[in-house]
Residue, then its C-alpha position, 0 to 999 in steps of 0.5 A: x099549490x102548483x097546477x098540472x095541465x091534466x088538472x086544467x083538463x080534467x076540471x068539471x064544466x057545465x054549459x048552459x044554453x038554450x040553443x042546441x047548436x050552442x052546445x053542440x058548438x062548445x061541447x065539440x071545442x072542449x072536447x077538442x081542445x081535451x077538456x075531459x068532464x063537461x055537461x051541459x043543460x038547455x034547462x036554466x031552471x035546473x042551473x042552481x041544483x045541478x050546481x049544489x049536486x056537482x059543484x062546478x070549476x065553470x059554468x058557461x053561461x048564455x045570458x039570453x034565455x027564455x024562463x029565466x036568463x044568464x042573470x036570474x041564473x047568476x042570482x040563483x047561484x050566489x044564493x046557493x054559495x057557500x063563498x062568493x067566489x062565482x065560478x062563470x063565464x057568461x056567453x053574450x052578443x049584446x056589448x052592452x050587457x058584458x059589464x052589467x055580468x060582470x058586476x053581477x059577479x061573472x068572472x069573465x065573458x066570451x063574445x058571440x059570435x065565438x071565436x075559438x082561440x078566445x074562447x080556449x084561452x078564457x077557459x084555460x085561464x079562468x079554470x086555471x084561477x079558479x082551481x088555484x083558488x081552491x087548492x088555497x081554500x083547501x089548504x086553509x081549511x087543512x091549516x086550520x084543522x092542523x091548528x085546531x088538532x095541535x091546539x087540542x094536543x097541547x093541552x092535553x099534553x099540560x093536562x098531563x103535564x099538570x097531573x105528573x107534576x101535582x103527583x110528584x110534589x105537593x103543590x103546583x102554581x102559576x103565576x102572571x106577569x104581575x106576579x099574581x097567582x093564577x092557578x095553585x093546587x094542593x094543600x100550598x096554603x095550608x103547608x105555608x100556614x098562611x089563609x086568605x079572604x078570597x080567591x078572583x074568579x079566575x082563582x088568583x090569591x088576592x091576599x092573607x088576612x093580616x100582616x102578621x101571617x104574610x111576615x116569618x119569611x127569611x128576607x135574604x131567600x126571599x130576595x134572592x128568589x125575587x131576583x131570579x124571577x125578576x130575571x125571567x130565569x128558572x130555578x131548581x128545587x130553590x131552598x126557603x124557610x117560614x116561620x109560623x106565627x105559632x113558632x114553628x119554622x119549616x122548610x120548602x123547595x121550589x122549582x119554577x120556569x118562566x113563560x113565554x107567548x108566541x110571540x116571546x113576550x114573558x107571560x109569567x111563571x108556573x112550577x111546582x113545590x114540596x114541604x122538607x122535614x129540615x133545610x136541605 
């Protein structure tokens, strides 16, 4: 986010002033010292629109005007913010008056009488703040649609995902950190032969309907696939058996691989299965 001097020179500046030779005075200093957007107005009526239209680097403001002064101007600003970042350099001779700008939200003041080595200074830097600040805010906002786009990207790219495996195989799963399911699809429990009372809302299997149905598994499959879960490792078209409650035995292979937030912490499991006509 590194500033050029051309960038300094070419920020946009208003000078608000009621007082002609003040103008005239700044306009002449900018000017010389090759500040290349500057426009000024008399009028602190028209501060706040002139503000919505252009949007600003720095206002110079006078504090003592008729109608409305540098402070009803301020508060007119604040109002039309989309931050409350307020760009302004309020232009005084009363001392008394420099701290009560400043707690209104100018950034920074320049004396009156001017001296023209202050005055370029404050500019200089307060322009070179200012548009660092933007640079940070735009860069932001370029991070957070970065973020949002990868974002919609991903999950497109697991809706995809999810499609090409629930094709390939006859049933797709997901499970968390518990081991509970949280997402299946496909006919899983009807090729399991297992039923169940009820799905959560967030359709997790919370059980079968009776002992007999959750037994028939092949306890040494079981444990070894257990294992392997236990030990967050993915496993390749695992080999296991069931027999039904009606006597019929039939035979599975799934495939799994552990999950992981961004923060490296195990979040579960998702993979996907497929009934065999016999033990592979």
């Amino acid at each position: 986010m590194k500033l050029t001097e051309q960038d300094i020179l070419n920020a946009s500046i208003l000078i608000v002033d009621d007082q002609q030779a003040n103008v005239a005075l700044l306009e002449t200093l900018l000017g010389d010292a090759g500040y290349t957007n500057v426009s000024a107005t008399m009028n602190p009526l028209e501060v706040g629109s002139l503000y919505r239209k252009y949007h600003y680097d720095l206002i110079l403001l006078d504090l003592q005007m008729p109608e409305m002064d540098g402070f009803q101007v301020m508060e007119c600003l604040k109002a039309n913010m989309q931050n409350d970042y307020l760009p302004v350099i309020v232009l005084t001779a009363q001392p008394g008056h420099k701290l009560r700008a400043l707690q209104c939200g100018a950034k920074d003041f320049i004396s009156k009488p001017i001296d023209v080595i202050e005055v370029k200074t404050r500019i200089y830097n307060m322009l070179e703040v200012r548009l660092l600040y933007k640079k940070l805010e735009n860069y932001n906002k370029l991070l957070e649609e970065t973020v949002q786009e990868r974002t919609a990207e991903l999950r497109e790219s697991e809706a995809r995902f999810r499609s090409l495996t629930e094709l390939a195989s006859d049933w797709y799963w997901e499970q968390d950190e518990n081991g509970k399911f949280t997402r299946v699809s496909g006919p899983v429990l009807e090729m399991l032969g297992l039923q169940v009372d009820s799905f959560t809302d967030n359709n997790a299997l919370t059980s079968v309907n009776s002992s007999k149905e959750a037994s028939g598994w092949d306890e040494n499959e079981r444990k070894e696939l257990q294992d392997i879960i236990a030990a967050r490792q993915p496993f390749i078209d695992f080999s296991f058996s069931r027999t039904t409650p009606s006597g019929n035995r039939n035979f599975y292979r799934v495939s799994g691989t552990p999950i992981f937030d961004h923060s490296s912490r195990f979040i579960g499991y998702r993979g996907i299965g497929i009934q065999c006509k016999e033990m592979p």
